[in-house]
C-alpha positions in Angstrom: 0.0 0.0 0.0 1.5 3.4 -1.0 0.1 6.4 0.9 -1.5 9.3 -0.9 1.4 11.8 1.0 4.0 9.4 -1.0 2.9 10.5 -4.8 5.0 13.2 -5.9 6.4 14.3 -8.9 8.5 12.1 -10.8 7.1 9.0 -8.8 7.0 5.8 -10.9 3.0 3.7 -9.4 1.3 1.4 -10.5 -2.2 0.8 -9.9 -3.5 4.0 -11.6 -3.4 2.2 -15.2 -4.4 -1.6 -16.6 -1.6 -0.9 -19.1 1.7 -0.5 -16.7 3.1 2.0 -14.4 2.7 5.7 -14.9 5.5 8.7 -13.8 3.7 11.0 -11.5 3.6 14.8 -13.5 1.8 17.0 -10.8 -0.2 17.0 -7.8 -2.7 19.0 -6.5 -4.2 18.3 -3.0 -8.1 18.8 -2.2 -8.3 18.8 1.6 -6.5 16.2 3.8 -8.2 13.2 1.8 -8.6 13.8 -2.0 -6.1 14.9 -4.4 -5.8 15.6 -8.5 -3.2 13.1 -10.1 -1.4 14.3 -13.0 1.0 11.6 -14.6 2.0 10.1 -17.9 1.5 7.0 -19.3 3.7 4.3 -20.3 3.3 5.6 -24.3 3.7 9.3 -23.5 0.0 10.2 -23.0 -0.5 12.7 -20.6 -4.0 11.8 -18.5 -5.4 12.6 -15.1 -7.5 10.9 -12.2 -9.0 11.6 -8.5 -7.5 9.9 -6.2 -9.5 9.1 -2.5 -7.6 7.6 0.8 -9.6 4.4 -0.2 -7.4 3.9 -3.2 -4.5 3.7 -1.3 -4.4 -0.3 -1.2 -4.2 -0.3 -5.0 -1.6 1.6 -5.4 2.0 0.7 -5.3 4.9 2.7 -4.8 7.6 0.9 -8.0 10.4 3.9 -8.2 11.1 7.4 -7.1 13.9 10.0 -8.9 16.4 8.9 -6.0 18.2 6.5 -9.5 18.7 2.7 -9.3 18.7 1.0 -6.0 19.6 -2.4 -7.5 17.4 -3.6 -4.4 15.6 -6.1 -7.0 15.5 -9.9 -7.0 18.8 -10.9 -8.5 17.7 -14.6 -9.4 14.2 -13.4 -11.7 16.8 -10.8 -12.9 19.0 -13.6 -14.1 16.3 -15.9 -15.4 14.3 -12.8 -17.1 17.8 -12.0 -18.8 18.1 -15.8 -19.8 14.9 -16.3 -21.5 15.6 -13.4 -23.5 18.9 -14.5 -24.5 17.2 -18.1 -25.3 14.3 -16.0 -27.4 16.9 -14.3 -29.5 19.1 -17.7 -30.2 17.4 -17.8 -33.9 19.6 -14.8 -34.8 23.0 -17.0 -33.9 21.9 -20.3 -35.0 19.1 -19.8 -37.7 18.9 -24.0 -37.5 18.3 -23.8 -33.9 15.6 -26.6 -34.0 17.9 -29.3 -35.6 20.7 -28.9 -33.0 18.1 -29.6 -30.7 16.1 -32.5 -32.0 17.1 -36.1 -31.5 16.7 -36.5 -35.3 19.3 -36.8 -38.2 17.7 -34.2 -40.8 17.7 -34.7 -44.5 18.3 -32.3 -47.0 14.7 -32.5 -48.6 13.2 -32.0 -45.0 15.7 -29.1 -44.2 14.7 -27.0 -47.1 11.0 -27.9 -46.9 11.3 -25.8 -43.0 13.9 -23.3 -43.9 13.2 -22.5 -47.3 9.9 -23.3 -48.4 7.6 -23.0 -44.6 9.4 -21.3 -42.1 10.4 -17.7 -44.3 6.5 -17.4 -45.3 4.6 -15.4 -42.6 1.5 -16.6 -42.0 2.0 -20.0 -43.8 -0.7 -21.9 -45.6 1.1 -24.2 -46.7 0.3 -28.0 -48.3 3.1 -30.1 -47.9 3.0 -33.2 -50.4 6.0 -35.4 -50.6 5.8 -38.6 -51.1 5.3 -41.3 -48.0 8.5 -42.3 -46.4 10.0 -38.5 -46.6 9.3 -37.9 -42.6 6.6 -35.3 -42.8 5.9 -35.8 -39.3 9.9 -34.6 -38.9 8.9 -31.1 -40.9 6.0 -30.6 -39.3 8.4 -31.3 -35.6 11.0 -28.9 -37.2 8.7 -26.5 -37.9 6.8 -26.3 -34.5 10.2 -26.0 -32.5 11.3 -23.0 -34.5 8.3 -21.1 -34.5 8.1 -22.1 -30.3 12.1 -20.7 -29.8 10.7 -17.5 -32.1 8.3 -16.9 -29.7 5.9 -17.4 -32.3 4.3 -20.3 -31.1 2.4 -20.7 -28.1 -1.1 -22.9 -29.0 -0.9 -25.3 -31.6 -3.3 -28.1 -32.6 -2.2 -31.3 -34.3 -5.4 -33.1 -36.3 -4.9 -36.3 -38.0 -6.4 -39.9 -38.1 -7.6 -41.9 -34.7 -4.7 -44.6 -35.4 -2.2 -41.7 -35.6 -2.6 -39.8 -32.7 -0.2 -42.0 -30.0 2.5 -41.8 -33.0 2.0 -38.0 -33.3 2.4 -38.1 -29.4 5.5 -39.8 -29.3 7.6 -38.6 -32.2 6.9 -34.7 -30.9 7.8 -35.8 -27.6 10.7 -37.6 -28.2 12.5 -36.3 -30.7 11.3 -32.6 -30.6 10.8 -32.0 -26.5 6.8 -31.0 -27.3 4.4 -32.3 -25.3 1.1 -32.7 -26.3 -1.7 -33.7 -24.9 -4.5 -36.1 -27.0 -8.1 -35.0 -26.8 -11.0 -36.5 -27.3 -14.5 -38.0 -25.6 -13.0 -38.3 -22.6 -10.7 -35.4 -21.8 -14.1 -33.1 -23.1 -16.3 -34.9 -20.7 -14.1 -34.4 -17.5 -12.9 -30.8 -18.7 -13.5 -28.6 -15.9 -15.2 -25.8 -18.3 -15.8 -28.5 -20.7 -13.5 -27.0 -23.3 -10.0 -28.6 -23.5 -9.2 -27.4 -26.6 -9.4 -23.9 -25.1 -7.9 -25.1 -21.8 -5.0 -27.0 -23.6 -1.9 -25.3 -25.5 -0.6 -28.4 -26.9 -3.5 -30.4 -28.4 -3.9 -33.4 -31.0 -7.3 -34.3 -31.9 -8.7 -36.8 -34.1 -9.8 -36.1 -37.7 -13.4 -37.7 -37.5 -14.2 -36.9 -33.8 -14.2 -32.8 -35.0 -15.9 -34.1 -38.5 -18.8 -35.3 -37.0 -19.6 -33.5 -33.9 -21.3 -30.3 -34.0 -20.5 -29.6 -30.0 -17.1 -30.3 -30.8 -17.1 -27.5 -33.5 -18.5 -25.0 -31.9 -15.8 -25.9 -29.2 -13.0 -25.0 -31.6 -15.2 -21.9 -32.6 -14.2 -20.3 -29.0 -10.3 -20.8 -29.6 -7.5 -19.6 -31.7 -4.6 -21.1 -32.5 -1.1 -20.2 -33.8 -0.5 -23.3 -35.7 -2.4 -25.7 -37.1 -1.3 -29.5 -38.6 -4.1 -31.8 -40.6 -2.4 -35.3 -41.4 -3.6 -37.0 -44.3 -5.0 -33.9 -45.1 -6.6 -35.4 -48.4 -9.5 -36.7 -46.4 -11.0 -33.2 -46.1 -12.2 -33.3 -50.0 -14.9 -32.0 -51.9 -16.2 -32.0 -55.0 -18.6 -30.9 -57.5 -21.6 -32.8 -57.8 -24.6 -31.7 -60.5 -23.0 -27.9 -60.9 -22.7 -27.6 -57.3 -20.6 -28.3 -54.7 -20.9 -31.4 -52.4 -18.5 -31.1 -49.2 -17.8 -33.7 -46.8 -18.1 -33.2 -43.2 -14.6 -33.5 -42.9 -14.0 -30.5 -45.8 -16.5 -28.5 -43.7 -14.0 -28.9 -40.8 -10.7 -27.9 -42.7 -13.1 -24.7 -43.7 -13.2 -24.1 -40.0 -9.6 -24.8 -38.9 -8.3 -22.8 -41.9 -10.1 -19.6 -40.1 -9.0 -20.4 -36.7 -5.0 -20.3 -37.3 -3.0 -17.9 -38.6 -0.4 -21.0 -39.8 -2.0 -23.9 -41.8 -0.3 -26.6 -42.8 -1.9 -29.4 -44.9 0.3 -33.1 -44.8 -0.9 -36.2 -47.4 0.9 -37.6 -49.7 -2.1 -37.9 -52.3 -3.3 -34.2 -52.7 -4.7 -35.0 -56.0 -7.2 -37.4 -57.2 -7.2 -36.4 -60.9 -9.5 -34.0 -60.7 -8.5 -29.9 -61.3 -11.7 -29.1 -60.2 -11.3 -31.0 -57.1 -7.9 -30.1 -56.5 -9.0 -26.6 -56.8 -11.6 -26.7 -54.2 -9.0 -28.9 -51.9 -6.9 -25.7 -52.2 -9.5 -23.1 -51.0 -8.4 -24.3 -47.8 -5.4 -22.9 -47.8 -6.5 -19.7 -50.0 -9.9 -18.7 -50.4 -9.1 -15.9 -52.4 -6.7 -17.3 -54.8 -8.9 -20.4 -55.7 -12.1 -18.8 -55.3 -14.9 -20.1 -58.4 -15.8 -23.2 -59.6 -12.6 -24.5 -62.3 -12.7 -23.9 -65.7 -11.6 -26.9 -68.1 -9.5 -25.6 -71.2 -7.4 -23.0 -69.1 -4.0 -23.5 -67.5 -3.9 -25.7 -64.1 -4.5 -24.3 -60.6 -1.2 -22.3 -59.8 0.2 -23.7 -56.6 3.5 -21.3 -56.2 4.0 -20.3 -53.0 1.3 -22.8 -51.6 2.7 -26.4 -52.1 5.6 -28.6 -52.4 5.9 -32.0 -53.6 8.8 -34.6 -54.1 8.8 -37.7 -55.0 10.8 -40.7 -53.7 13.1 -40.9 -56.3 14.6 -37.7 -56.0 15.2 -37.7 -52.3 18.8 -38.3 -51.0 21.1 -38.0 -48.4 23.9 -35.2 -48.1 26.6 -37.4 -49.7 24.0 -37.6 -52.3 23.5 -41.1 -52.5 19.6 -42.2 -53.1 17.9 -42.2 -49.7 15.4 -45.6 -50.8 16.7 -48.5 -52.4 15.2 -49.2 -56.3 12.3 -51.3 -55.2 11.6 -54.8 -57.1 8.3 -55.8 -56.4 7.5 -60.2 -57.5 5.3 -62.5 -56.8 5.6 -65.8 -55.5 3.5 -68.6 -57.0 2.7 -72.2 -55.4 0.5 -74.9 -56.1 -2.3 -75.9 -53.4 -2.2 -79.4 -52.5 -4.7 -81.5 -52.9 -6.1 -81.3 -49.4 -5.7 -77.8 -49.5 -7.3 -77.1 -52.9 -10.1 -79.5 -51.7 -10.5 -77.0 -48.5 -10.7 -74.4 -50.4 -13.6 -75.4 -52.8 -16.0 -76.5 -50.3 -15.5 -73.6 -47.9 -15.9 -71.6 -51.3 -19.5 -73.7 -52.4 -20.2 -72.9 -48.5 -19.8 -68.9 -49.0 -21.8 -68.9 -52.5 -24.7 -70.8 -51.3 -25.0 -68.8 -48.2 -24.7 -65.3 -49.8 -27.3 -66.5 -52.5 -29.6 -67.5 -49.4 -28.9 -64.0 -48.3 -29.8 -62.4 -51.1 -32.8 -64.2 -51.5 -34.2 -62.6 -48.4 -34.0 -59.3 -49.8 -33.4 -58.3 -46.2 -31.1 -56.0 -44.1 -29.4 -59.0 -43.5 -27.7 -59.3 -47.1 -25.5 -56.8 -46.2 -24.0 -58.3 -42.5 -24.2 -61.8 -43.8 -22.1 -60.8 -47.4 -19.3 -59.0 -45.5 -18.8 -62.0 -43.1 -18.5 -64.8 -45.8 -16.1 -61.8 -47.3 -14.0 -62.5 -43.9 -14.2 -66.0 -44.1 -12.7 -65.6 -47.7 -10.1 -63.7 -47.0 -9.2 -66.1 -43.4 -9.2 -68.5 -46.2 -6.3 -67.4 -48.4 -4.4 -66.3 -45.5 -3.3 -69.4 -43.9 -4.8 -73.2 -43.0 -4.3 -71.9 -39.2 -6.6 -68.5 -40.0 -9.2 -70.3 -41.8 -9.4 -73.3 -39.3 -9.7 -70.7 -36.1 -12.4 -68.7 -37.9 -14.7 -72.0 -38.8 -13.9 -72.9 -34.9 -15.2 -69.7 -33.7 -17.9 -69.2 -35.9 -19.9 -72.8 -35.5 -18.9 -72.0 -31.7 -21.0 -69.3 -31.8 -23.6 -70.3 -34.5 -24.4 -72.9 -31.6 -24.8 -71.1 -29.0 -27.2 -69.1 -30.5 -29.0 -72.1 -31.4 -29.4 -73.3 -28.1 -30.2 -69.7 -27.2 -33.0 -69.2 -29.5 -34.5 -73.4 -29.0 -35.1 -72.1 -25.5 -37.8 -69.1 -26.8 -39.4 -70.3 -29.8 -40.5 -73.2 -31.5 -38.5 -75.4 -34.6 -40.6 -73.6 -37.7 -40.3 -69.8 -35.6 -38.0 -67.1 -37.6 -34.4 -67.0 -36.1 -33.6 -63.7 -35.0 -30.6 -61.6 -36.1 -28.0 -60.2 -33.2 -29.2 -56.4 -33.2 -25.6 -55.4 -32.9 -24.7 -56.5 -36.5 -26.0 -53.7 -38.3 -24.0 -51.1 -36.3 -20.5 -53.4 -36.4 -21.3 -53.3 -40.3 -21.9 -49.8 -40.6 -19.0 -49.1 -38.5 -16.3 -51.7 -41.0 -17.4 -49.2 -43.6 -15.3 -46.4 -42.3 -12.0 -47.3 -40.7 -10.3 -44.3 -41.2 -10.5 -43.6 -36.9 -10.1 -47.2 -35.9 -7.2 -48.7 -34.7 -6.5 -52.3 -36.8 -7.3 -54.7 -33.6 -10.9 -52.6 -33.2 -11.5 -53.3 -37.0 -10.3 -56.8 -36.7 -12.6 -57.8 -33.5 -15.1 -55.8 -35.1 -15.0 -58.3 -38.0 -14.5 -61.2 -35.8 -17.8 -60.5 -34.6 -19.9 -59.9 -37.6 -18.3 -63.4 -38.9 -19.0 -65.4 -36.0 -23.2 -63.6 -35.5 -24.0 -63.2 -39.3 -25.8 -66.1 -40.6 -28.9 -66.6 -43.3 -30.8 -69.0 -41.6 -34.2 -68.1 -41.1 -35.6 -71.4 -38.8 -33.8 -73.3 -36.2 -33.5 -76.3 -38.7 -31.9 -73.9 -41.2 -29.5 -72.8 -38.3 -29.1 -76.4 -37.6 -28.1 -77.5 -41.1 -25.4 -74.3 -41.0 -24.1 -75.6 -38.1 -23.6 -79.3 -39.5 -22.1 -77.6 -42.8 -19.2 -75.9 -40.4 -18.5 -79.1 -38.7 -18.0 -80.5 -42.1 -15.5 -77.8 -42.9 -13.8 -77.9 -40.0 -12.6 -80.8 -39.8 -11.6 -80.9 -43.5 -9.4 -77.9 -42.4 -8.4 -79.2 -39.0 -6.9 -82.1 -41.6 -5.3 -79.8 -43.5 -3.6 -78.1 -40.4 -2.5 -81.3 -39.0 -1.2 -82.6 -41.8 1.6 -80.0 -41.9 1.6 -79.2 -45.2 1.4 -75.8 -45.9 2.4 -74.9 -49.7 2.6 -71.0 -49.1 4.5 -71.5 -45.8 6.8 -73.9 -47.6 7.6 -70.9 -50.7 8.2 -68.6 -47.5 10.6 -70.7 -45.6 12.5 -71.4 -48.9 13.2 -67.8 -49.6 13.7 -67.5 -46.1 16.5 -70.3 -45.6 17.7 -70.6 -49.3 17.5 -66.9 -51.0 20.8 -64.9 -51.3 19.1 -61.5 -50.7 18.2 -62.6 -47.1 21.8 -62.5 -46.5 24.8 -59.2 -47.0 27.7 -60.4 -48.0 29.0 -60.8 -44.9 26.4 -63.8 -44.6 24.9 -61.9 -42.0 20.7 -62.6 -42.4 19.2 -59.2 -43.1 16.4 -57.4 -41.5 13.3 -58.8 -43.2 9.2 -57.6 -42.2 6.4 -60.0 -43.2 3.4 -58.7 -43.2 0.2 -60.6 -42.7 -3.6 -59.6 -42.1 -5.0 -61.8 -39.6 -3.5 -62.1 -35.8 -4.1 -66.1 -36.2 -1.8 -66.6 -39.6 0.8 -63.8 -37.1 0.8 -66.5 -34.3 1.2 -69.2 -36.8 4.2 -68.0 -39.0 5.6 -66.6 -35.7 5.9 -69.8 -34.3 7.0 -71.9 -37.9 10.0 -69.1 -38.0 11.3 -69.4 -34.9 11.1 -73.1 -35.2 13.0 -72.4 -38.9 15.8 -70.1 -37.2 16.1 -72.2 -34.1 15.8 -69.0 -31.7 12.9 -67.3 -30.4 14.7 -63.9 -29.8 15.2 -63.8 -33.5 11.0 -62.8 -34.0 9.3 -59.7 -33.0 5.7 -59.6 -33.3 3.5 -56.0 -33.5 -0.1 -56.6 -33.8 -3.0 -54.8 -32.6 -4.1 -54.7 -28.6 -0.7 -54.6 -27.7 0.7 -51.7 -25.5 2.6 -48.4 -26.6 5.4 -49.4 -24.7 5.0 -53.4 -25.9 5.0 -52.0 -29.9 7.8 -49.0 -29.2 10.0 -52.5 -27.5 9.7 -54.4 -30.7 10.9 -51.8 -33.2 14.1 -51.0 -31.1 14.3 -54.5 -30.9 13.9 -54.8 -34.5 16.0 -51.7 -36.3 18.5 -51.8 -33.1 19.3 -55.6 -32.2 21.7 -57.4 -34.1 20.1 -60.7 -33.0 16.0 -59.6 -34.3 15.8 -60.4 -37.8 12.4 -61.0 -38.5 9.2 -58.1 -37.7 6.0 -60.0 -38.5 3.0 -58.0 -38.2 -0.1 -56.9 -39.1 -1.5 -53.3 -39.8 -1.0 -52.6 -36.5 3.1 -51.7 -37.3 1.1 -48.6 -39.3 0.0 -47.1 -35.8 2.8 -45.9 -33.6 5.3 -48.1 -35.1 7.6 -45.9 -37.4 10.3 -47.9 -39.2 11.3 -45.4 -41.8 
């Protein structure tokens, strides 16, 4: 508290003013309790106020004419002084965000942040190389620059459900950001039920904005200094009878766009063929520029300035050697054997007869019962181990619903379909924010429920049809004779590219689609190599720390030679 006696000329207050401290000019009392305050302002405006004993608690007393008293805190004097020197570090080391990153940079990614992103102020920007040229990395380099600038305080990272833990852990640790995921959850136990205005650091999923209104009108209460949309092509429209037709999810990059003054747009497939769609895709990024519907004949949208795309086989390293390998893509041919090939027919009558069943109905049911004989066609040419599990699983299941249903209603009575099925369908039809293990037990479970039968003696017949196939596959299995597994573990044991010259076996990935044909082949290679420690396995439901274990294990251990996995190695797993 600074008494009213204490305010005389050339006093430094504060208190008087929301914008700083003001120098006391003049003062003129008005009895023993009032007096006129004339001062100036922190930007040289010259103002004046009535000041009463009761303002005395506001007011505090910073600096008088008697100089520097040097009476201040020494240690905030130190740390103010240091985060100014740190705020100003651009100026000595323009590549400040490299020297501090846990990443090895490439030339390509250097000049897409230096050259292309970081010198354009504000930047709406659609970067386009092709996969495999660390745009996650650019987007990193980028953020840390613009943060040691001072330029970046709130940024907001949207991409694709099964990206979001990848996102997490790449900014984290090769960049030093933290940022924090939001979605259902974190809005329901926000305390004012806005994290994304509560949060600095935020990355959100692509179709939880799309799709939520609420959510929207969330985002409509914040501003943001950068903002990041992976797989950016997903936010498309196009033109549909003269008019536009926009997707929910181009309707959200319309948003965005207006809520940051840096965009930046990541996929690898900005263009689908279309000028006109391209064009509108653009509109994102400039409204003005690309403003009217495209007009076939003239010249194509000009994207200077706006984009930048390389492909992979002009991207090298700084000695200027290719950064990929040429890539030599073959197939592999076999021969089913005869218990195989006879496997495969009947379990192939057994899919046509029930989907023409199905379609006979001309019921909602056509649609649950053709994607699960899709599944059990696809289990099928995966492996004698996937297709036998699924057949298990399914007349399991098929059973117990018969039992279920025998208990309610009579033998002629209409079998009743599981009411679930029509969502888990609906939901396999969009996988864009799944993870793979949600997609795969979501399949799982329209193959084992779906079924055609309309009576319990049509269920019953099913039933005796699967126990037929089963054990025609369970032969199969026991028999050991795989012919795929066999062309596998000859170019596994036998093939000279599986070795360096050195001998040494090199790092190989097999990728597979179904988590019973990964157990399988997982145990046949280790059986092959003669040492478990050789196999890694990533498939979905494991853990973020389970996944991040096998690929050091895999691109760091000299004894892990084989990665089998599923899609799974696509979501947090980064091999590149």
């Amino acid at each position: 508290m600074t008494r009213l006696e204490e305010l005389t000329k050339g006093t430094v207050v504060e208190g008087i003013e929301y914008g700083g401290p003001v120098t006391v000019v003049g003062v003129e009392w008005s009895g023993d309790d009032a007096l006129e305050l004339v001062y100036k302002n922190a930007s040289g405006g010259v103002d004046n106020i009535l000041l009463y004993r009761y303002n005395e608690p506001q007011i505090k007393l910073v600096s008088s004419t008697d100089g520097w008293t040097f009476r201040g805190d020494g240690e905030l004097f130190r740390l103010v002084n240091e985060a100014h020197r740190l705020s100003l570090a651009h100026l000595f080391d323009p590549y400040q965000a490299v020297h501090s990153s846990v990443i090895e940079p490439l030339p390509h990614q250097i000049s897409a942040v230096y050259e292309k992103m970081l010198p354009r102020q504000p930047l709406r920007f659609l970067l386009a190389d092709d996969p495999g040229a660390g745009k996650t990395i650019m987007a990193g380099l980028l953020m840390k620059e613009l943060f040691a600038r001072g330029n970046l305080e709130r940024c907001l990272v949207c991409c694709p459900g099964s990206l979001t833990e990848q996102w997490q852990d790449e900014l984290y640790q090769k960049f030093g950001l933290r940022f924090e995921m939001v979605a259902r959850q974190q809005i329901e136990e926000s305390p004012s039920g806005n994290p994304y205005a509560e949060k600095d650091f935020v990355i959100a999923r692509l179709d939880h904005m799309s799709r939520s209104d609420s959510v929207q009108e969330k985002l409509k209460q914040t501003e943001w200094d950068l903002i990041v949309v992976d797989e950016a092509h997903k936010m498309s429209a196009s033109y549909s009878g003269g008019e536009i037709s926009e997707t929910k999810r181009y309707r959200l990059g319309r948003l965005l766009s207006g809520l940051s003054r840096h965009f930046l747009l990541l996929t690898a497939t900005p263009h689908n063929g279309k000028d006109e769609d391209f064009q509108l895709f653009l509109r994102l990024l400039d409204s003005d520029r690309f403003e009217g519907r495209f007009r076939k004949r003239t010249r194509r949208p000009n994207v200077e300035g706006l984009m930048r795309r390389t492909i992979k086989e002009e991207l090298r390293r700084f000695d200027g050697t290719y950064l990929f390998p040429p890539r030599e893509a073959f197939t592999v041919t076999y021969q089913l054997s005869p218990a195989e090939e006879r496997l495969y027919e009947e379990v192939t009558d057994y899919v046509r007869e029930e989907f023409n069943r199905a379609e006979s109905l001309k019921s909602g049911r056509v649609r649950t019962v053709g994607f699960a004989l899709t599944v059990l066609q696809r289990r099928l040419a995966s492996s004698p181990e996937a297709i036998y599990r699924s057949l298990v699983r399914r007349r399991e299941r098929l059973q117990a619903k018969l039992e279920d249903e025998s208990k309610k209603v009579r033998q002629a009575a209409e079998v009743g379909q599981e009411p679930e099925l029509n969502s888990l369908t609906r939901k396999l039809q969009d996988t864009d924010e799944a993870r793979s293990d949600e997609v795969e037990e979501a399949e799982e479970q329209v193959l084992d429920l779906a079924t055609a039968a309309l009576t319990l003696a049509e269920l019953e017949e099913e039933i005796r049809t699967l126990r037929r196939l089963e054990r025609i596959a369970a032969a199969v299995r026991e028999s050991g004779r795989d012919r795929k597994w066999e062309e596998l573990s000859n170019l596994l044991r036998d093939n000279p590219q599986m070795f360096d010259d050195e001998g040494h076996r090199r790092k190989i990935i097999i990728f597979t689609e179904h988590r019973d044909t990964l157990t399988y082949l997982t145990g046949r290679i280790r059986a092959l190599l003669g040492e478990s420690t050789r196999v890694v396995t990533v498939m979905g439901g494991m853990t973020r720390e389970a996944r991040r274990a096998a690929q050091t294990g895999f691109l760091e251990s000299p004894d892990v030679s084989v990665l089998v996995a599923t899609d799974a190695a696509g979501e947090g797993v980064n091999l590149q």
